[in-house]
C-alpha positions in Angstrom: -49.9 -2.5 143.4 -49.8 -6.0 142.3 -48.6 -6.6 139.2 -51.6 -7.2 136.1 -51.7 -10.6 135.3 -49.5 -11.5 132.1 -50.9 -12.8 128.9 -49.1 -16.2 129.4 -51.7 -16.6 132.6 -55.0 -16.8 131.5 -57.5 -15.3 133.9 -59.8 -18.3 132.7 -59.2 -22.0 134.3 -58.1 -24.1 131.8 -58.6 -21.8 129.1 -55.1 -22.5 127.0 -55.0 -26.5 128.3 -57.3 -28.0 125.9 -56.1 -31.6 127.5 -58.2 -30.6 130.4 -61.2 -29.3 128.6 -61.1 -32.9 127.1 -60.9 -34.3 130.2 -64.0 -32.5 131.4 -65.9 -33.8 128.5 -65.5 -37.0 129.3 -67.6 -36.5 132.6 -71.0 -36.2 130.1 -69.7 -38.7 128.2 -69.4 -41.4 130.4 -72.6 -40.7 132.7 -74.9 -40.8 129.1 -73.0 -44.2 128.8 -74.0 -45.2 132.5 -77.4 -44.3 131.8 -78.0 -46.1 128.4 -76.2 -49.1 129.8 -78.3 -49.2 133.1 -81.7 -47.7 132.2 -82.1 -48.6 128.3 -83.9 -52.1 127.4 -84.6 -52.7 123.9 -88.0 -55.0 123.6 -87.1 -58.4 122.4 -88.8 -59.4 118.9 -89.7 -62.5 117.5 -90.5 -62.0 113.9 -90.5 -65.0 112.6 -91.5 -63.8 109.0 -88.8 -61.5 108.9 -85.6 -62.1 106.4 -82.1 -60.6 106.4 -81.6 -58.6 104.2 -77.6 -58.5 102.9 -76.3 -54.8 102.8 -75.7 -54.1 99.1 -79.3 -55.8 98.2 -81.3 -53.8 100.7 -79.6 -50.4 99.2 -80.6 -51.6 95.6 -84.1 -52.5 96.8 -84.9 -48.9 98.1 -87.6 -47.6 96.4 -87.4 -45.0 93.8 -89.1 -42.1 96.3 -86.7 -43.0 98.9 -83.3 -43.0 96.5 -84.3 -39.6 95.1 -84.7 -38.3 98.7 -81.6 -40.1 99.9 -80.0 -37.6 96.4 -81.7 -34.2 97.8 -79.9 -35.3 101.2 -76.7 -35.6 99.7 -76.9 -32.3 97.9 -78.3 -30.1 100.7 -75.6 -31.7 103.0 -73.2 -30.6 101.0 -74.4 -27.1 101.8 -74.1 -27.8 105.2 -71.1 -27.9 106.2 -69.4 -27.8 109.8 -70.2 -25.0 112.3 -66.6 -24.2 112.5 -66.7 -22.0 110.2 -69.0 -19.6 111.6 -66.8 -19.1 114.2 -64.2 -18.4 111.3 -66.7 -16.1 110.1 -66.8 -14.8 113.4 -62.8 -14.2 113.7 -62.8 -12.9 110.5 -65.3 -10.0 111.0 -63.3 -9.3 114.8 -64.2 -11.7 117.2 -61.5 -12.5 119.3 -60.5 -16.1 119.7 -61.9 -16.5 123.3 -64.9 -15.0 122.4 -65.2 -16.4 119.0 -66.7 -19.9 120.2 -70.1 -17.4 121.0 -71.2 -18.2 117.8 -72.0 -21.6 118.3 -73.8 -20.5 121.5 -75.8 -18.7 119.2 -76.4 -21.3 116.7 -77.4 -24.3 119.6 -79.4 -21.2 121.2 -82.2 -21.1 118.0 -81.2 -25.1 117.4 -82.9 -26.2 120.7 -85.3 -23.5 121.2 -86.7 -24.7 117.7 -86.2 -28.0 117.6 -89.2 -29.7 119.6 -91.7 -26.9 118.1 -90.6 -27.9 114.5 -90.7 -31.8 115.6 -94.5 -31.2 116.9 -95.6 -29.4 114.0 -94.6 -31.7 111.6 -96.8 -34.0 112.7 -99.9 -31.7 111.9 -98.2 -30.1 108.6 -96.6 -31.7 105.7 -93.0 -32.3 106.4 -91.9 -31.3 103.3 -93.5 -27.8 103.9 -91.2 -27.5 107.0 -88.0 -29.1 105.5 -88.5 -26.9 102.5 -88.9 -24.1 104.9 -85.4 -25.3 106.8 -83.6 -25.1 103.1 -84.7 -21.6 102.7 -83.7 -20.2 106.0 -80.5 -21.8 105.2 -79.8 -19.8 101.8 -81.2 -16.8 103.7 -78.2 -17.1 106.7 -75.3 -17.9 104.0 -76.5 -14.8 102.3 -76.4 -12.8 105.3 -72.8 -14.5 106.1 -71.3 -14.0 102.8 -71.6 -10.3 102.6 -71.6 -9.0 106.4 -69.3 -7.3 108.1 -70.6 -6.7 111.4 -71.8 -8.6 114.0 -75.6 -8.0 113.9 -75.2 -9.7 110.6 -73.2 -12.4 111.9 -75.9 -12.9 114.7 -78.2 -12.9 112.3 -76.6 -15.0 110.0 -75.8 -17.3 112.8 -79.3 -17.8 114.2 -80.9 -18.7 111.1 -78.4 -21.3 110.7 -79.5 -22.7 114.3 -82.8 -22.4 112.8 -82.7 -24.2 109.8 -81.0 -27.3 111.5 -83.8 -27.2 113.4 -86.2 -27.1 110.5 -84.3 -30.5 108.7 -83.0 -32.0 111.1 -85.2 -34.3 112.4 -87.6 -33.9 109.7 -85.5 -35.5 107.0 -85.3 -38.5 109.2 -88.6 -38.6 109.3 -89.5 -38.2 105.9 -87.6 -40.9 105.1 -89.0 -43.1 107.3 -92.6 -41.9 105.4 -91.1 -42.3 102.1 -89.0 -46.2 102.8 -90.6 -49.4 102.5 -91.6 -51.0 106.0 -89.3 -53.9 105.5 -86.8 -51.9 104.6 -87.0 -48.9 107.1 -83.9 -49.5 108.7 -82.1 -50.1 105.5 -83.0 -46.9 104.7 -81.8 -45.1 107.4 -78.8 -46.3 107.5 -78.3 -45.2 103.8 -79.4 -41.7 104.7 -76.4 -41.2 107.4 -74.0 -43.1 105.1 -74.8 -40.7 101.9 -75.0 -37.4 104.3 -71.7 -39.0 106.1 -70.1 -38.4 103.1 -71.5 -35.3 102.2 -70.6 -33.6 105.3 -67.2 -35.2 105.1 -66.9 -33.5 101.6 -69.0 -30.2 102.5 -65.9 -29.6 105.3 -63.4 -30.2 102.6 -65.0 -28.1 100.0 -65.5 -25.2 102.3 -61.8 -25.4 103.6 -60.5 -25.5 100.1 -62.7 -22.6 98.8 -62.1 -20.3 101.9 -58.7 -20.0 101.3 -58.4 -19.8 97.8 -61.3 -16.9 97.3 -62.3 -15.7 101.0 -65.6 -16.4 103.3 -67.7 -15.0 100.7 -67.5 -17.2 97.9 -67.9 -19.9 100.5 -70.7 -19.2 101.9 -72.5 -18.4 98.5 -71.1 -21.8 96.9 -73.4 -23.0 100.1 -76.3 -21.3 99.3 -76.5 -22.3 95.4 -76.3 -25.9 96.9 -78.7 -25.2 99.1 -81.1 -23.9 96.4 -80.4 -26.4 93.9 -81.6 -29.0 96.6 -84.6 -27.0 97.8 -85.9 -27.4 93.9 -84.9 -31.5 93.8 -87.3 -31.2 96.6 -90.1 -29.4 95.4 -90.1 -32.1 92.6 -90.4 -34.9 94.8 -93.6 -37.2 95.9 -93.0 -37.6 99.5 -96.5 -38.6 100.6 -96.0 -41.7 102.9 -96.5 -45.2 101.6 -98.8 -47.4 103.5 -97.8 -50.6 102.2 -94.7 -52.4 102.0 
C-alpha cells in the first residue's frame, strides 16, 4: 500500500505557500488594470464656472445634513469591523483553519446576491428606510455571533452580516450624494471614505484589543451597541435630498 500522504504535504496546491496564492491574485489584478486603462474614457468637461475648491475649506463648507451623516458613518463603521474575525469566530466555535476561510464565502454569498436588489430598491424607497434596515440586520448577526456556539448560528450570524453590507453599502454613498451640496459632491465623498477610513482602521484595532482581553463575545456585543447607537443618530436625521446647491 502506498504510504498516506504526511501532514507536511498538503493534498491542496499551494495551500501552505501563501507567496503563490499572491501571485495568483495578481492575474485579476492586473487584467481589471488592462481593462480600465484600455476601455475606460472619462468625458472631458469644460466648466468654465466652476472654482477649486482647497481641501480643508470644502470639508468646512459641507453642509450641516451632510457633516451629521458623515458622524453616523463614523460611528456605525466603527461597528463594522474587518471580516476577519468571523473567520476567528469561525475557528473559535471548531472550524479548522482550511475550512475556516468558508465563512467569508458565506458572507460575499448574501453580499452579492443582495447587493443589486437593495441598489434597485432604493431607488423606489427611501434610502434611509433600507440603510436603517442594514443597521439592524447588523445588531441582529453580532447578537447571533456573540452568544453561538454552533455553526447554524455562525451561518446565520454570518449571512446577516453579508446582508447588512449589502443594505449600507452602496446606500450610504448614495445618501450622501442626496444629502451634499452639488458643488461640493465630490468634496463630500471624499470626506465620507476619509472618516469611515478611519473608523475601520480603529474598528480592527478595537476588536483585536477587546477579543483578547474579554473573548468573542464582548466583541461582538461592543459591535452591536455601536451599531445601535448609530441606527438612532440616524433616525434623527433629515436626509431628504437637496435640490439646490
Amino acid at each position: 500500500m502506498p504510504p498516506a500522504p504526511s501532514a507536511e504535504h498538503s493534498t491542496i496546491p499551494a495551500a501552505d505557500n501563501i507567496r503563490a496564492i499572491y501571485w495568483i491574485a495578481i492575474v485579476p489584478a492586473f487584467f481589471s488594470f488592462l481593462l480600465a486603462w484600455l476601455a475606460l474614457r472619462e468625458p472631458e468637461q469644460h466648466d468654465e464656472t466652476a472654482k477649486a475648491v482647497p481641501l480643508l475649506r470644502g470639508f468646512r463648507d459641507l453642509n450641516r445634513e451632510t457633516r451629521r451623516l458623515l458622524a453616523v458613518g463614523f460611528l456605525f463603521t466603527l461597528a463594522r469591523f474587518s471580516e476577519s474575525f468571523l473567520i476567528l469566530k469561525g475557528v473559535e466555535i471548531g472550524l479548522s483553519e482550511t475550512l475556516s476561510p468558508l465563512t467569508l464565502v458565506l458572507f460575499n454569498l448574501a453580499y452579492t446576491v443582495l447587493a443589486y436588489p437593495a441598489g434597485g430598491l432604493s431607488d423606489r424607497i427611501a434610502p434611509r428606510s433600507i440603510l436603517m434596515t442594514g443597521m439592524g440586520l447588523l445588531i441582529v448577526a453580532d447578537l447571533i455571533l456573540a452568544w453561538t456556539t454552533g455553526y447554524i448560528g455562525l451561518s446565520v450570524g454570518v449571512l446577516l452580516w453579508g446582508a447588512h453590507m449589502a443594505l449600507t453599502q452602496g446606500v450610504f454613498a448614495r445618501m450622501i450624494a442626496d444629502t451634499a451640496p452639488e458643488h461640493l459632491r465630490a468634496t463630500s465623498f471624499g470626506a465620507f471614505w476619509f472618516v469611515t477610513g478611519i473608523a475601520t482602521l480603529l474598528a480592527s484595532l478595537a476588536a483585536g484589543f477587546i477579543w483578547d482581553r474579554d473573548g468573542s463575545e464582548a466583541t461582538f456585543i461592543a459591535a452591536a451597541g455601536a451599531a445601535a447607537v448609530a441606527l438612532a443618530m440616524l433616525s434623527l436625521l433629515d436626509t431628504r435630498p437637496k435640490t439646490s446647491a
